[in-house]
N, C-alpha and C positions, 0 to 999 in steps of 0.2 A: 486286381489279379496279382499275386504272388509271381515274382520274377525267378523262381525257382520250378513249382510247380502247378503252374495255371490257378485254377477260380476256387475260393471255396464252395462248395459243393454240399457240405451237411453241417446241420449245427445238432450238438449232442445234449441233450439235458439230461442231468440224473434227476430224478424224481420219487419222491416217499410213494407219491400210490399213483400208480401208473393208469388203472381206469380211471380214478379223478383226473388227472393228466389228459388224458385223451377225451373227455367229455370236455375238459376248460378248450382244448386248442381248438377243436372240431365246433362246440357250439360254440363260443364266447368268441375265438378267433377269426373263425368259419374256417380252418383248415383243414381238409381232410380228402378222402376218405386214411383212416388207417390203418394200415395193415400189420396185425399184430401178432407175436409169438411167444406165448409164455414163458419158453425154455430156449432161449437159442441154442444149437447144437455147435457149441465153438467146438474145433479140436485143435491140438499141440497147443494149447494154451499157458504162456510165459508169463510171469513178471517176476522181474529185476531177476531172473537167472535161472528160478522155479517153476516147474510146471505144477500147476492146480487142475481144478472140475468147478470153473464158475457156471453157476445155475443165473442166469440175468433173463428178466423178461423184456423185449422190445418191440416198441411200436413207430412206423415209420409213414409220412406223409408228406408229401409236395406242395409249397406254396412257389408257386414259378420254378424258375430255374433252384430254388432252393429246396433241400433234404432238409424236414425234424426229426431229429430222432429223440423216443422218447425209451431212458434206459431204466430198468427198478431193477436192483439190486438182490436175490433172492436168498441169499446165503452172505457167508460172509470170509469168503474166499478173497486175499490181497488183490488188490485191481486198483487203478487209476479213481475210479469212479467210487470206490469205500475209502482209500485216502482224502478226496475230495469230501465227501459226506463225514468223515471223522473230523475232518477241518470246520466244520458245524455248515458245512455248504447244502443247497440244492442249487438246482439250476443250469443253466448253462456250464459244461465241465468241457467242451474239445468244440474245435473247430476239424472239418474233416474236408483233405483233397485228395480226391478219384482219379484215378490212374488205372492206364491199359497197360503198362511197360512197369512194371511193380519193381522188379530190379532194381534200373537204371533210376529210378525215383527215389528210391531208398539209399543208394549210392550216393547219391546227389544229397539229401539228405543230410546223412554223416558226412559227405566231406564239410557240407554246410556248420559243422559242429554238434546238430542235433544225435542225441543218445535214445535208441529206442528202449524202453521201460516195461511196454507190455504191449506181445503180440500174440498172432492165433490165425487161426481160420474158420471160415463157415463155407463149406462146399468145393467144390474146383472154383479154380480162380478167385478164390476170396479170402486173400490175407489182407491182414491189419497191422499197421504197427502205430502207437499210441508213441511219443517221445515223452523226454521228461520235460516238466514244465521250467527248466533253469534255462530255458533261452525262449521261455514263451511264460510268464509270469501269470499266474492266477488260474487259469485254463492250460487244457493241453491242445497237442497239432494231432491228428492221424492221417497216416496217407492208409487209404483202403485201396484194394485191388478189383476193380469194376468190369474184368472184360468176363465172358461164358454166362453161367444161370446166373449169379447175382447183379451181372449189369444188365442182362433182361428183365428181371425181377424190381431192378430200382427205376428201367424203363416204363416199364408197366404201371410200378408205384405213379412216376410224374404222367403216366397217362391218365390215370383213371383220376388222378388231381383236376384236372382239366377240365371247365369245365363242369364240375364237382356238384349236383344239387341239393348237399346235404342230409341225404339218403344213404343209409347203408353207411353209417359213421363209423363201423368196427367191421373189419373183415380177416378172415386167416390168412398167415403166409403165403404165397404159392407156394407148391412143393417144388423145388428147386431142380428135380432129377427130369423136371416136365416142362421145362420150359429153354 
């Protein structure tokens, strides 16, 4: 557990083709069901000071207490995760911890030293901020904001993990406004 802000909570991979991706993790690994969205709708989306229109597709699925996220890249909008892949990387790019108090986490955060690099949101209550990786070397941190529809949504994700009979390996979003 991080003496700052609790457990990790999701591991982030960037990935060249994201249904390969989610047929290796689901059959090969047996992880799944997951739940996937071709377009995330981020808005005010930042990096390093700029706002963009990243087009990313992701798919997300619970092994226990742990989030996979799987991210593919659709465009070629600055981001954390195309620096990462210009680096000739795939794979594992962020480690991520969930937070109700989004705030006071990010406060904590930067007094800690860390600099956020790239943030955004997907719905009520779901901001991200991505830091730079000069105080977390190779990979980056995110603290995500987990409380309203997206922490029902990532509730739902670790339920239907649960469990899980390898059935029904790819499923849609929830729509966020109904949950």
């Amino acid at each position: 557990m991080s003496r700052l802000i609790g457990p990790i909570r999701q591991l982030g991979f960037v990935v060249p083709d994201i249904e390969a991706a989610m047929k290796h993790w689901s059959e090969v690994m047996g992880i799944g069901p997951f739940f996937y969205n071709p377009r995330v709708p981020i808005e005010d989306y930042v990096f390093e000071g700029t706002s963009y229109e990243p087009h990313n597709s992701v798919a997300l699925a619970n092994s226990g207490y742990i989030q996979v996220e799987l991210i593919q890249c659709r465009n070629a909008v600055p981001s954390c995760y195309k620096e990462f892949t210009d680096a000739g990387n795939w794979g594992l790019q962020h480690t991520a911890y969930w937070t109700e108090n989004y705030d006071r986490d990010l406060a904590s955060m930067e007094t800690e030293g860390f600099r956020v690099k790239m943030s955004g949101k997907v719905g009520e209550n779901g901001r991200f901020a991505y830091f730079d990786r000069e105080t977390h070397p190779g990979t980056c941190v995110e603290l995500s904001e987990v409380k309203g529809p997206k922490g029902r949504m990532f509730d739902l994700i670790r339920a239907a993990s649960e469990g899980w009979d390898g059935q029904d390996r790819i499923r849609p979003f929830p729509d966020l406004s109904k949950i």
